[in-house]
N, CA, C and O of each residue as an XYZ file, in Angstrom:
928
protein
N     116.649     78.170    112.601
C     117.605     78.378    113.695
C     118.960     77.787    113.310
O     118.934     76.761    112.630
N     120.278     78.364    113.697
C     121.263     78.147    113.722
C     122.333     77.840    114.526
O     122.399     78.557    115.525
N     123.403     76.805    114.392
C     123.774     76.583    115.713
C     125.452     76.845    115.542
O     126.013     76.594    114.475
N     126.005     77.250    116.438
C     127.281     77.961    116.705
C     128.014     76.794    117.612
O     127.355     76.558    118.624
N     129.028     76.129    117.515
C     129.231     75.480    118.927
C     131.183     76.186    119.024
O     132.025     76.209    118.126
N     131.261     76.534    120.098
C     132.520     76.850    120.335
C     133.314     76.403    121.338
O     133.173     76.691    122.527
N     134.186     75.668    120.848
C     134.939     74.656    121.669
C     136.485     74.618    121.968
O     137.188     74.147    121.074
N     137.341     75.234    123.579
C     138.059     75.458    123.957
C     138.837     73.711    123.495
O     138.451     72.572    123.760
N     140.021     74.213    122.735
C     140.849     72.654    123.023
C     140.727     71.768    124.611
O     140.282     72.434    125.546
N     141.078     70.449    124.862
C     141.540     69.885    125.945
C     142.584     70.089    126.667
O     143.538     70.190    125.895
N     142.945     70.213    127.833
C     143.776     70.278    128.784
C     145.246     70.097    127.899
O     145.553     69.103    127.241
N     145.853     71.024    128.032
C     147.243     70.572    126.939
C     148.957     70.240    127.923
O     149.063     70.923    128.942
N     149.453     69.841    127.795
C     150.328     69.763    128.662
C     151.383     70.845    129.228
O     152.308     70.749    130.035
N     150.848     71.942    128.451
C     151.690     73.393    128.935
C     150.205     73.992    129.915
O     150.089     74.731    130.892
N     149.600     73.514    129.377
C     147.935     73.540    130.868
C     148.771     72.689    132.003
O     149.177     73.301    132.991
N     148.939     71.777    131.915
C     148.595     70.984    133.159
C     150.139     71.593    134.192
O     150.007     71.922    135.371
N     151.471     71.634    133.477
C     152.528     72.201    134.281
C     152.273     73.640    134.013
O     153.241     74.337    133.708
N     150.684     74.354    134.116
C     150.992     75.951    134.462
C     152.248     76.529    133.819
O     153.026     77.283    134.403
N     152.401     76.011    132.276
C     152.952     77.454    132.035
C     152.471     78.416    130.621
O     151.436     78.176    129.998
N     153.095     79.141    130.389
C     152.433     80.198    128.987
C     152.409     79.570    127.957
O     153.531     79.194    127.618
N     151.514     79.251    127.220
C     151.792     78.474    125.937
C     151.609     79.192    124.519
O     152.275     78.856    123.540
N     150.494     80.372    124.486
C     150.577     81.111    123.161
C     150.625     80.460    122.015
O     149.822     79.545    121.832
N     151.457     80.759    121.143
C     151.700     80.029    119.661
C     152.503     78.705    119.985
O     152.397     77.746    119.222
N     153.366     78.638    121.197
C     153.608     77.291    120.959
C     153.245     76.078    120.935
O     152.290     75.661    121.591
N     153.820     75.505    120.325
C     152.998     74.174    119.684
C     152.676     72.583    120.086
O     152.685     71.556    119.406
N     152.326     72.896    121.804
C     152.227     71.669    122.321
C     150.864     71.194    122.459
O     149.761     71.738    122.515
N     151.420     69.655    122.507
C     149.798     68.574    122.437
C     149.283     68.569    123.696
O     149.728     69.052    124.737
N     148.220     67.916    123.451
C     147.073     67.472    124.288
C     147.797     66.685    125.948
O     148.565     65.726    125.863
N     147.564     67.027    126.746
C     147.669     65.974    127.825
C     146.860     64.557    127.691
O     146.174     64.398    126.682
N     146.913     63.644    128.564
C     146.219     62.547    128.797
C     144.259     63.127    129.072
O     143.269     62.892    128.379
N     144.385     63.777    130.137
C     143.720     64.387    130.224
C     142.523     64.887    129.197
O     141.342     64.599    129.007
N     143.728     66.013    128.513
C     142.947     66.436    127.290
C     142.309     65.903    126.093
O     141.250     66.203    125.542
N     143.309     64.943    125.792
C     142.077     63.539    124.818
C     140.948     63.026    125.736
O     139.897     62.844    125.122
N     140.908     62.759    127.003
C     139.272     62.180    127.177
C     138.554     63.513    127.295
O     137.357     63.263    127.152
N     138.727     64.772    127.483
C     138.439     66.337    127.666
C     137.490     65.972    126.106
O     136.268     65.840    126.179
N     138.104     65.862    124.976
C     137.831     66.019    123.811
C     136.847     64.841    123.099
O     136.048     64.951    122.169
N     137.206     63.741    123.863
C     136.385     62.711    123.338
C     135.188     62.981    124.156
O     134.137     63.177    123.546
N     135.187     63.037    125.911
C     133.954     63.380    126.277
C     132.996     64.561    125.611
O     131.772     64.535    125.734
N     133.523     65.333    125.075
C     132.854     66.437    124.607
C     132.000     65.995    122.996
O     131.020     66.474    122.426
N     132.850     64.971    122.702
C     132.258     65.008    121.374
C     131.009     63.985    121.812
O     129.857     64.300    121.514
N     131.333     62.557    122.640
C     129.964     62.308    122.940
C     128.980     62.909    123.710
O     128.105     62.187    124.188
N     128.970     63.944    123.886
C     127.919     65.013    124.863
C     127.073     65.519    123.414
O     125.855     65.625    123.270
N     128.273     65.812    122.317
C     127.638     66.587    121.200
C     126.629     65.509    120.130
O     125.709     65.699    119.335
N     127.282     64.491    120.559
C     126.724     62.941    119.633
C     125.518     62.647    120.256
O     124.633     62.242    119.503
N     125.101     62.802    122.117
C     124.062     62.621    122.988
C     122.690     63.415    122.329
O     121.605     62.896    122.066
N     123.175     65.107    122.116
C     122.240     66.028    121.645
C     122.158     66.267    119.928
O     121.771     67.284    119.352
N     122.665     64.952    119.302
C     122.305     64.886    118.066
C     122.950     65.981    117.194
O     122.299     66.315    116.205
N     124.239     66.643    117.433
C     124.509     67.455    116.511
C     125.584     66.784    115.529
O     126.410     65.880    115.655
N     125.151     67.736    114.382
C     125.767     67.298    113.215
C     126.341     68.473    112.007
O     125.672     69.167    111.242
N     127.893     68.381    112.183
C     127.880     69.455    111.335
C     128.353     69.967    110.230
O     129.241     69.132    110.060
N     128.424     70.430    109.655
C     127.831     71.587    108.121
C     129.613     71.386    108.050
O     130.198     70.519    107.401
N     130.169     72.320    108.807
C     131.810     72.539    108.358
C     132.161     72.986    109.485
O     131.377     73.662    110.151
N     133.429     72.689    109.917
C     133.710     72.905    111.111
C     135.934     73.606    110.824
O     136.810     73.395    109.985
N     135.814     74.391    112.066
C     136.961     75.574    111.636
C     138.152     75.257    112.855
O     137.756     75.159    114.017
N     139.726     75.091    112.525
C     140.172     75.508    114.358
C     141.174     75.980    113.418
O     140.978     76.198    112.222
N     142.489     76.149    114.186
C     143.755     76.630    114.288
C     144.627     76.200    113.282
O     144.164     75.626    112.297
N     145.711     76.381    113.388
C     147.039     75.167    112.817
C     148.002     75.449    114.284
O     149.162     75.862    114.300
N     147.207     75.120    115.394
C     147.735     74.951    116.310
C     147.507     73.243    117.143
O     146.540     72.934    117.841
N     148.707     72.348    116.800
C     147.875     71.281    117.310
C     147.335     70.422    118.126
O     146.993     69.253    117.943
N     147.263     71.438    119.509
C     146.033     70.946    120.215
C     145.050     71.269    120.312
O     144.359     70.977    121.288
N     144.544     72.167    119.083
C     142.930     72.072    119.110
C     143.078     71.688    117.882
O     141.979     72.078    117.487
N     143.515     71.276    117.046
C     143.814     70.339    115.388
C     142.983     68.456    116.326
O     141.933     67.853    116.105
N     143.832     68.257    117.049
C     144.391     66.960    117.742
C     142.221     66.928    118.767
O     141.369     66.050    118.904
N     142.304     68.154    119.103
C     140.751     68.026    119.668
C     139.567     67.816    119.006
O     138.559     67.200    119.352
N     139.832     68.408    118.019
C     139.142     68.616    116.335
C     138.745     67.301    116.136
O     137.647     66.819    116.416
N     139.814     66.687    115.579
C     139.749     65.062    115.451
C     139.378     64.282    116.409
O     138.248     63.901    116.104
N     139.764     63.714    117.641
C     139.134     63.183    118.489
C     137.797     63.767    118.803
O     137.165     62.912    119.424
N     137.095     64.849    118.644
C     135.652     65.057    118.953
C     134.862     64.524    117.579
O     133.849     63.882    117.857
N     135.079     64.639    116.423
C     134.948     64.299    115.354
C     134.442     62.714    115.310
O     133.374     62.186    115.001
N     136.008     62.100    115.871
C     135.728     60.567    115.764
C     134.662     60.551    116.773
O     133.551     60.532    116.243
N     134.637     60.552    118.227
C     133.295     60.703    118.720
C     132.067     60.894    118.168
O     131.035     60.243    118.332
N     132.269     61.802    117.532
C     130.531     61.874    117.020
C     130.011     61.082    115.628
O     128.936     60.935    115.047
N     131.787     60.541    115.385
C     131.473     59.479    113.556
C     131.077     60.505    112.657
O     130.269     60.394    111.735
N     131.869     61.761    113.088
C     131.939     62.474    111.954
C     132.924     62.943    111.337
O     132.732     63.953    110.659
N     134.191     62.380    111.388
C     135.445     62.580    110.528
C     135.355     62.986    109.164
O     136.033     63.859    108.622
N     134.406     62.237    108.618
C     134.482     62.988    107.084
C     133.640     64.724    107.160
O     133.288     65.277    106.118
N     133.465     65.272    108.328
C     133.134     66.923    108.541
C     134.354     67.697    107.630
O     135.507     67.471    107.996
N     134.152     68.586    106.476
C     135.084     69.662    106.356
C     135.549     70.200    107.236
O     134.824     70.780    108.044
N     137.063     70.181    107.383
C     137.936     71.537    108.232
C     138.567     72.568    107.710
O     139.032     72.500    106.573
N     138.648     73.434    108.308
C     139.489     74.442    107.770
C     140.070     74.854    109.111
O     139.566     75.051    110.217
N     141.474     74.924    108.564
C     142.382     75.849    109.796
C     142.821     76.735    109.097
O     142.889     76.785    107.869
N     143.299     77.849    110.266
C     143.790     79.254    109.960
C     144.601     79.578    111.034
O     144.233     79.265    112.166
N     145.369     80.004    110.901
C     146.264     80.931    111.637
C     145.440     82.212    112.679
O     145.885     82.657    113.736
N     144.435     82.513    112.153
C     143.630     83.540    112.412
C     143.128     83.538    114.021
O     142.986     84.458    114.826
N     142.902     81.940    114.129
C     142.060     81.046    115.214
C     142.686     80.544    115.955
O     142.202     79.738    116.750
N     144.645     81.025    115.921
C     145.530     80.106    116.817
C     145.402     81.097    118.014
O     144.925     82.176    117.662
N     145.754     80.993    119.552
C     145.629     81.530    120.978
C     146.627     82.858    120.638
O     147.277     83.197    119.649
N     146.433     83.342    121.782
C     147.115     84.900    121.958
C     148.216     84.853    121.988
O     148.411     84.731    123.198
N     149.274     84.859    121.472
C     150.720     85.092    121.472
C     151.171     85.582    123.013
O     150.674     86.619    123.451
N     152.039     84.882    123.753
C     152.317     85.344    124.632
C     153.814     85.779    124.999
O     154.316     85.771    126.123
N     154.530     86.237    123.553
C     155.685     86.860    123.735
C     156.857     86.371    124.707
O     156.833     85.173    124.992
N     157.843     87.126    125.231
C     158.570     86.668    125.983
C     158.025     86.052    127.066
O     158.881     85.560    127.801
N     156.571     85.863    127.524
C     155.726     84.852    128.608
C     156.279     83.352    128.141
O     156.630     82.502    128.960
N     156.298     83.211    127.101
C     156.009     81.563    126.806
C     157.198     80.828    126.952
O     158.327     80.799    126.464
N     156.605     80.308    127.708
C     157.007     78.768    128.052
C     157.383     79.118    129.606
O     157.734     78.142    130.267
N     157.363     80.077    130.114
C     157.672     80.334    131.653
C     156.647     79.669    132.446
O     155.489     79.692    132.026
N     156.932     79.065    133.563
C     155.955     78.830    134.662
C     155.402     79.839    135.085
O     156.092     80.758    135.525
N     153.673     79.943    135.053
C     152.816     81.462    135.698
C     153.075     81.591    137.059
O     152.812     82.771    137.291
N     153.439     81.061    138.102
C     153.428     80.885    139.362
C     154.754     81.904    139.539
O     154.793     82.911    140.246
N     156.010     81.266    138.555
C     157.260     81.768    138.792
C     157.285     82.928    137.995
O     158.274     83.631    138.203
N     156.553     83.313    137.206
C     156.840     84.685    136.706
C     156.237     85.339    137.828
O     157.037     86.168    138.261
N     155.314     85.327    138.399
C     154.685     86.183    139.203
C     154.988     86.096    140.414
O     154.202     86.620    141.203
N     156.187     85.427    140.950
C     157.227     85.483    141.468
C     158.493     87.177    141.284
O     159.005     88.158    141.823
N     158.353     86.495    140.290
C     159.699     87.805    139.244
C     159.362     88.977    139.253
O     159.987     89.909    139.759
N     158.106     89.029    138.562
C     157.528     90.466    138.591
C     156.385     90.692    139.097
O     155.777     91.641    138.603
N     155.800     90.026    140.075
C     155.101     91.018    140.996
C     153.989     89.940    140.428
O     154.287     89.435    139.346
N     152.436     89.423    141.170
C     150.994     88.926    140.767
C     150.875     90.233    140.127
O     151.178     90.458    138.955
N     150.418     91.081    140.962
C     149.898     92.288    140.194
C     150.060     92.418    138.728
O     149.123     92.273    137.943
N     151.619     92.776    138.285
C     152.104     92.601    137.168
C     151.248     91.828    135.444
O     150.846     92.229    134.352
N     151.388     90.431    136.293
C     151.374     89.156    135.903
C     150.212     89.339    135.449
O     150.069     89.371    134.227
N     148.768     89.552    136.561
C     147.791     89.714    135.876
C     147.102     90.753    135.047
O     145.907     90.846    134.767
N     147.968     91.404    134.764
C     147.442     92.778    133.877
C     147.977     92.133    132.944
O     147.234     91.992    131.973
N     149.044     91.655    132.850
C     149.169     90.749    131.225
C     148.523     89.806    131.026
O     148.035     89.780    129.897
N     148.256     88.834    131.771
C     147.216     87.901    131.813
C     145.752     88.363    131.379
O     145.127     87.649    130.594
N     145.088     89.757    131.963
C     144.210     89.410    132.068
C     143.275     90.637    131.144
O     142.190     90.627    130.563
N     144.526     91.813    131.415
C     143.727     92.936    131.037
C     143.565     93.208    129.402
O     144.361     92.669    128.634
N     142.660     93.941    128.976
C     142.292     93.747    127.581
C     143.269     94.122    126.476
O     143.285     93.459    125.438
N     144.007     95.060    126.640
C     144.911     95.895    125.602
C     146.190     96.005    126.112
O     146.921     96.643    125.355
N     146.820     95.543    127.303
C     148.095     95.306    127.810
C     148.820     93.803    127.617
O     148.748     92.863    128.408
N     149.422     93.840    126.546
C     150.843     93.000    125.800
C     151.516     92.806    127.122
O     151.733     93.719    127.918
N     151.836     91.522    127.299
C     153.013     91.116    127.710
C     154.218     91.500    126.791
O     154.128     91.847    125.613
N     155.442     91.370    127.584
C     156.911     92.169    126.627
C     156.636     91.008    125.717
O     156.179     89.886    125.938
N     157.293     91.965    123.982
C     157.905     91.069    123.111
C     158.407     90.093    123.270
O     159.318     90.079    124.097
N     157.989     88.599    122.430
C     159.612     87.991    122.271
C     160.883     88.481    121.466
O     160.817     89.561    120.878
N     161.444     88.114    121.443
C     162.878     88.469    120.635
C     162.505     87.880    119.205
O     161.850     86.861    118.984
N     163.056     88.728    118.314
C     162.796     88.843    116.858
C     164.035     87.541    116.132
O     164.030     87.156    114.963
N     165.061     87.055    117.305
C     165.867     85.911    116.821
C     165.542     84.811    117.799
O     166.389     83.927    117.928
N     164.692     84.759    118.341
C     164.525     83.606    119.271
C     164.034     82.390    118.276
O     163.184     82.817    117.494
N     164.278     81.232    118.117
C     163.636     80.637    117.700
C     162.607     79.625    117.302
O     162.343     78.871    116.365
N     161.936     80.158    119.058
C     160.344     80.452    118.451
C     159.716     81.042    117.692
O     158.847     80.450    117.052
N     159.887     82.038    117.562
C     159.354     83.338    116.913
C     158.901     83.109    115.901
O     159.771     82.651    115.161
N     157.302     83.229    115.109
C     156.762     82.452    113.921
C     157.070     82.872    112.908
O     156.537     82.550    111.847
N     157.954     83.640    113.027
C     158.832     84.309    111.356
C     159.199     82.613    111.115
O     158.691     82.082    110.127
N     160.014     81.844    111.955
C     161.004     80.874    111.791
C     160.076     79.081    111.499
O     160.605     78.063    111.052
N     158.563     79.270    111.961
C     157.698     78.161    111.649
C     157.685     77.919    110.117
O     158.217     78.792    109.432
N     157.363     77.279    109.746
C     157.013     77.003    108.258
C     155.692     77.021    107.776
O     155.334     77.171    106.608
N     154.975     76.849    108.811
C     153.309     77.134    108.530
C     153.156     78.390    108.226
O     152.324     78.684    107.367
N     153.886     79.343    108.833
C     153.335     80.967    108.485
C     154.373     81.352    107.562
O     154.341     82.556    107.306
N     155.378     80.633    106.923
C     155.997     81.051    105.728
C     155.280     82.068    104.599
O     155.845     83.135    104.360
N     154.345     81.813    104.082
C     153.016     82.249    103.322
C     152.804     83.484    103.702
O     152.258     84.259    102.916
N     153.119     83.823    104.734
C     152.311     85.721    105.756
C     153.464     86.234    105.585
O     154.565     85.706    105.435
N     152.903     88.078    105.641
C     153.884     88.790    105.549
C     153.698     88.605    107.226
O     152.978     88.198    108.138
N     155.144     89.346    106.785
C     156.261     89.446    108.288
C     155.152     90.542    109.258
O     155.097     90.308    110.466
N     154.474     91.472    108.807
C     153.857     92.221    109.473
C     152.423     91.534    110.274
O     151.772     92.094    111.157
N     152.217     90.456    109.806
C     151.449     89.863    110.666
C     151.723     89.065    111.193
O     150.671     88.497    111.486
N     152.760     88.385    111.697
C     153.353     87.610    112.484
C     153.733     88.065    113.978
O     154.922     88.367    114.083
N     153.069     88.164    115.011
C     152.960     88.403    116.297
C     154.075     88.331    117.139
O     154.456     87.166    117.030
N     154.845     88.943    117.952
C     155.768     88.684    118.969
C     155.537     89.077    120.072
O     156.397     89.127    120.951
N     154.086     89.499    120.257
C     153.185     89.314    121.434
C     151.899     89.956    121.132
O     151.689     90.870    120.336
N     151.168     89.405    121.804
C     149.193     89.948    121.423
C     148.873     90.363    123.017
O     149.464     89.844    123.964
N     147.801     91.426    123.151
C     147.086     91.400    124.003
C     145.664     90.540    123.878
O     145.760     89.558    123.142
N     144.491     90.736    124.425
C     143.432     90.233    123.790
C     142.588     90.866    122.555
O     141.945     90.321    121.657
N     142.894     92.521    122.927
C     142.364     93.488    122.180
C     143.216     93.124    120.257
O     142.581     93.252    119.210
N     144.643     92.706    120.346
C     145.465     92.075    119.161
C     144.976     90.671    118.618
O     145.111     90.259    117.466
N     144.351     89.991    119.738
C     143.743     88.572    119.273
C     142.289     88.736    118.825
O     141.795     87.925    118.042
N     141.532     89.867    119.355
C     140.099     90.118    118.340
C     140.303     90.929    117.027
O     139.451     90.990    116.141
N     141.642     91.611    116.982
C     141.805     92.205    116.006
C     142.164     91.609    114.704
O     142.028     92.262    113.669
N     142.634     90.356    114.706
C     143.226     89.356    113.830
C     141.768     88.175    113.569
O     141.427     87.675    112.497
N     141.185     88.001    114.809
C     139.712     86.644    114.579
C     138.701     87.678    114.421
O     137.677     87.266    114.966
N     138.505     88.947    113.873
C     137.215     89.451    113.596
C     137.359     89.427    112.003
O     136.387     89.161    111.297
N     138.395     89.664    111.568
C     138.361     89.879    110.183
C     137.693     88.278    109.047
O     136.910     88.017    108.134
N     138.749     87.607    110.011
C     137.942     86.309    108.888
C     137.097     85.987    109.636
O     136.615     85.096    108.937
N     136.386     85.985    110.694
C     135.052     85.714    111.423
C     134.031     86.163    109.906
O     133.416     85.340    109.227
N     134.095     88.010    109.598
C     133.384     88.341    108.945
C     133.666     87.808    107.677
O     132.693     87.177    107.265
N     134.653     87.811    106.862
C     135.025     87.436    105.292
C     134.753     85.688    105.273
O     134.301     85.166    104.254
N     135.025     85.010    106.292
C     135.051     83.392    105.936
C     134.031     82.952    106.703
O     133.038     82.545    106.100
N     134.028     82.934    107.797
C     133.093     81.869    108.736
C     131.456     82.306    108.659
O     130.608     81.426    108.513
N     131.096     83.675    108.764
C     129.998     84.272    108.763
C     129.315     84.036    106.871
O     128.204     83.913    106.355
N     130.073     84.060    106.617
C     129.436     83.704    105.062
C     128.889     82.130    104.912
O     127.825     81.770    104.406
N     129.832     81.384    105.444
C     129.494     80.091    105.720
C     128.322     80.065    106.964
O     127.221     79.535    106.818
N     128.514     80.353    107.498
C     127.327     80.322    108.572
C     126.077     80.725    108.370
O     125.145     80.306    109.056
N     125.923     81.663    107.311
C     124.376     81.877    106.356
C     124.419     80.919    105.339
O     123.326     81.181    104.837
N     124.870     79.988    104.645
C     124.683     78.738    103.894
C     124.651     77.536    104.469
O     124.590     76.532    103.759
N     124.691     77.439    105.978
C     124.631     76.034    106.725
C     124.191     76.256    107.945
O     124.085     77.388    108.416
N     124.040     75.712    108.259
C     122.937     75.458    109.963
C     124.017     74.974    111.185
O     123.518     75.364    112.241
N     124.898     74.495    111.372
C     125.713     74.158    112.155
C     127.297     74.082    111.903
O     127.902     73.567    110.962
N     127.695     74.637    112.838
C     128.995     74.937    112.445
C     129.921     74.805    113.915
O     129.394     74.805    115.028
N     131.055     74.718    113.728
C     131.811     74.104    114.902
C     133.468     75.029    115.258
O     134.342     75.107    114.395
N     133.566     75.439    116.190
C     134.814     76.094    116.308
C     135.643     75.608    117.126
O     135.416     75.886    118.303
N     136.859     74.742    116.837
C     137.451     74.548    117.713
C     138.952     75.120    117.764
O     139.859     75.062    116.934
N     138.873     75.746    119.162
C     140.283     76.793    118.746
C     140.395     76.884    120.499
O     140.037     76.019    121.298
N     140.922     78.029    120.749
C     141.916     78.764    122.377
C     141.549     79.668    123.172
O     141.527     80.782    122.648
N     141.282     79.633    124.120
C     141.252     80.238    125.352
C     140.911     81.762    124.678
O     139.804     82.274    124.845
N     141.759     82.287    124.063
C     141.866     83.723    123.944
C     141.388     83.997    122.457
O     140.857     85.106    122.392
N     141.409     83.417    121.403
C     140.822     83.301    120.210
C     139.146     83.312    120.572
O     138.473     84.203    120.053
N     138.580     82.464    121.333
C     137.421     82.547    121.657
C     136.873     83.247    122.498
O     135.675     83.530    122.515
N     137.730     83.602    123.299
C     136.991     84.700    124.297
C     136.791     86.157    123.431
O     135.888     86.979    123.591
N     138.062     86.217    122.344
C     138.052     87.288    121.564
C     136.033     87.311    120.268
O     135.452     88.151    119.582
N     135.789     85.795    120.681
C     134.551     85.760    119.237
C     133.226     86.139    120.278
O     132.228     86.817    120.033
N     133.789     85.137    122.039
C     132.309     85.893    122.430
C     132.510     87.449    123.187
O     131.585     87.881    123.873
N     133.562     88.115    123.043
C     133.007     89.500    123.398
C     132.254     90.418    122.501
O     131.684     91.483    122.737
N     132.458     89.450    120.971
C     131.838     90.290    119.925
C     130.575     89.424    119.637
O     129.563     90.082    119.396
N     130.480     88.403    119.623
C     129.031     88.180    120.422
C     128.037     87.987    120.900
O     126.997     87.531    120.425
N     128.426     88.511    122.425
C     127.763     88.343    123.739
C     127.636     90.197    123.635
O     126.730     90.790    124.219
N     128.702     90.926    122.798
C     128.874     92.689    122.977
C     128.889     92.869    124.423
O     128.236     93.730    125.014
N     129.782     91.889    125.046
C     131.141     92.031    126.250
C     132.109     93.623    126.366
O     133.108     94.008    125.758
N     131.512     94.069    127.120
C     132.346     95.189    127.524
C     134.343     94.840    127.764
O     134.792     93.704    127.919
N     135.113     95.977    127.735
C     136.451     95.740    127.402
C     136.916     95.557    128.957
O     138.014     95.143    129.330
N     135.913     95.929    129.702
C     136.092     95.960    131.268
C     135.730     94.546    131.314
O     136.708     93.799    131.356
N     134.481     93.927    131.317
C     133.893     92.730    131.697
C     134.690     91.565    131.178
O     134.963     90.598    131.889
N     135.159     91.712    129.565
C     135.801     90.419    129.369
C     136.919     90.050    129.507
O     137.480     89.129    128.914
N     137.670     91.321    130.970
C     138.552     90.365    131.631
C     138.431     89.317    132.515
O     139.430     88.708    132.898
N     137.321     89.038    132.882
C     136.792     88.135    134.095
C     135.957     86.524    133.404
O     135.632     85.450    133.911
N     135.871     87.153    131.951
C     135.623     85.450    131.082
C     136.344     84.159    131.477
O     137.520     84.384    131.763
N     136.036     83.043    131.563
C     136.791     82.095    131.792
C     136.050     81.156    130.787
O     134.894     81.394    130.438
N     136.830     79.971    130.289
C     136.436     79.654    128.784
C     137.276     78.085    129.482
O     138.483     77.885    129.613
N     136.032     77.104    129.851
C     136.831     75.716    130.438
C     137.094     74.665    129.500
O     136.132     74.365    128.792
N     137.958     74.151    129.354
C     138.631     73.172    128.587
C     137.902     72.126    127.956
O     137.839     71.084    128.609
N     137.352     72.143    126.883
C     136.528     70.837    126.277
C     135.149     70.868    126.878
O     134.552     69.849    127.225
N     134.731     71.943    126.972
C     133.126     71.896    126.643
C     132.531     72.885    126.024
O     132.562     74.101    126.212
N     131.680     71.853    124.837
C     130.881     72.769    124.139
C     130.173     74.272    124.683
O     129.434     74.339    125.665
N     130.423     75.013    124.142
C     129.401     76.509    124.429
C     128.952     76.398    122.790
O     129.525     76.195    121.719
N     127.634     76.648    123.244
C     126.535     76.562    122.004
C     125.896     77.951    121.790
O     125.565     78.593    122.787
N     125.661     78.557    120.306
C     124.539     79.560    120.494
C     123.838     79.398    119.534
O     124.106     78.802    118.490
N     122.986     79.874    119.812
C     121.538     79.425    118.734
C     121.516     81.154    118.376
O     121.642     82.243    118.937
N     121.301     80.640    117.237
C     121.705     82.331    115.850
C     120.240     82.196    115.121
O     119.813     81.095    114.772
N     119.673     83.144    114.968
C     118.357     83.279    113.589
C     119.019     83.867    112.793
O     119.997     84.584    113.002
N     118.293     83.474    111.384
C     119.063     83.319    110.126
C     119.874     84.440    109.962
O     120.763     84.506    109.113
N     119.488     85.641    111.036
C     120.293     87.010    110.247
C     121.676     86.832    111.783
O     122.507     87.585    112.290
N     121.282     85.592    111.972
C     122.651     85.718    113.100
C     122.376     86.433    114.433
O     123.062     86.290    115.445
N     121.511     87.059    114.339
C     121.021     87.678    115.860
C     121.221     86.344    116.852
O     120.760     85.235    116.583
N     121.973     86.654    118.016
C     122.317     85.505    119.014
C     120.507     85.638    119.923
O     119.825     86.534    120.421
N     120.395     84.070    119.690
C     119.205     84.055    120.660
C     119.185     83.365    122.043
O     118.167     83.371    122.734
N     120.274     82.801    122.409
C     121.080     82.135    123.387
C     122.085     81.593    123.377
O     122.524     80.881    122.473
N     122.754     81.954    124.733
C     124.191     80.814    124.223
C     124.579     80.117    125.778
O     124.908     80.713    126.804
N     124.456     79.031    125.608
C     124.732     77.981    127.033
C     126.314     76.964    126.629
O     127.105     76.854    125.692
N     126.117     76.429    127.905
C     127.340     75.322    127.765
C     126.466     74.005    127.367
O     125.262     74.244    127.462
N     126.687     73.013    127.052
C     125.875     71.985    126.456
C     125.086     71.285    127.593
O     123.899     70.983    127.722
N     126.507     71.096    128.595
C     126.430     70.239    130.122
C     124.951     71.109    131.082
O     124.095     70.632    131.827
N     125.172     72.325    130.680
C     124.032     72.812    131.217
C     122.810     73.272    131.056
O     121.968     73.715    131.838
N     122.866     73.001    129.282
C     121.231     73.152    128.373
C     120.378     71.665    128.697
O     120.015     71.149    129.754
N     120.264     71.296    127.423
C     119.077     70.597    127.435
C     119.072     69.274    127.724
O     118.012     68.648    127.735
């Protein structure tokens, strides 16, 4: 048996003032460090231990990574980050208050970008400088993969590829493995799967710093998948 654990970063401080955060690059709230430390002793309670563990180069699930880590006294765990595993780009959304956009343009609006599977919020601007042409981490990528807005259907399209080429290869040479990454990066790994309809996995909700576990047989067939708080 094999174990999957997938773990939403902690409460981040573009969480706690409600607004769009996407690629940008803010930390953890107060909050979100005990979010992350509680989680790792929940994972330290049920004895897990793991093989190699994967998030973002986004750093509040980098920053969760580590504090769950030290929790469990497993810092010396391999990481790997990727770009692949950072949250959904939220284009000209980010950094707006959700309350006050949906003010502007209508709830209705708001939540079809929010929520629905293949509907992009508008671009950001190609000179704004946010825009990850202008980061230095994605220096390395062509320009054609650099996002100026994702739907969710754009965020499984980018985390399926190295799911299959990197993580899944690793995941048949080790028994436990650890994902810590975003809201929309992960909802994008369990619609593929849970084989979440494009209708159904608008209504996913993915809560802040707790383990979701699945138990995989060796060929990866999912044989369950719970939250930790509510398994065993």
């Amino acid at each position: 048996m094999k174990r999957l654990v997938l773990l939403r970063h902690g409460q981040s401080s573009w969480n706690l003032e409600n607004r769009f955060t996407g690629w940008q690059d803010v930390d953890l709230s107060d909050q979100g460090r005990e979010e992350a430390y509680a989680a790792g002793q929940l994972l330290a309670q049920h004895d897990f231990r793991f093989d190699w563990v994967y998030t973002s180069v986004q750093k509040r699930a980098i920053r969760t990574t580590w504090i769950t880590l030290d929790a469990l006294d497993q810092m010396w765990a391999p990481i790997t980050n990727d770009w692949r595993l950072n949250e959904r780009h939220y284009g000209a959304l980010t950094g707006l208050d959700k309350a006050e956009t949906a003010q502007k343009y209508g709830s209705e609006q708001v939540h079809v970008w929010r929520r629905s599977y293949a509907t992009p919020p508008p671009p950001m601007s190609g000179d704004d400088p946010r825009h990850p042409r202008f980061d230095p981490r994605y220096a390395g990528l062509r320009p054609e993969w650099l996002p100026a807005t994702e739907s969710l259907k754009d965020t499984l399209e980018r985390v399926m590829p190295y799911w299959k080429s990197k993580i899944i290869p690793r995941l048949h040479d080790n028994n436990t493995l650890l994902i810590s990454a975003h809201g929309n990066s992960l909802r994008a790994l369990i619609k593929h799967l849970n084989a979440i309809s494009d209708e159904a996995i608008t209504s996913l909700e993915i809560p802040t710093g707790e383990p979701l576990i699945y138990e995989l047989e060796d060929d990866l067939t999912v044989v369950q998948s719970y939250y930790l708080r509510e398994g065993v």
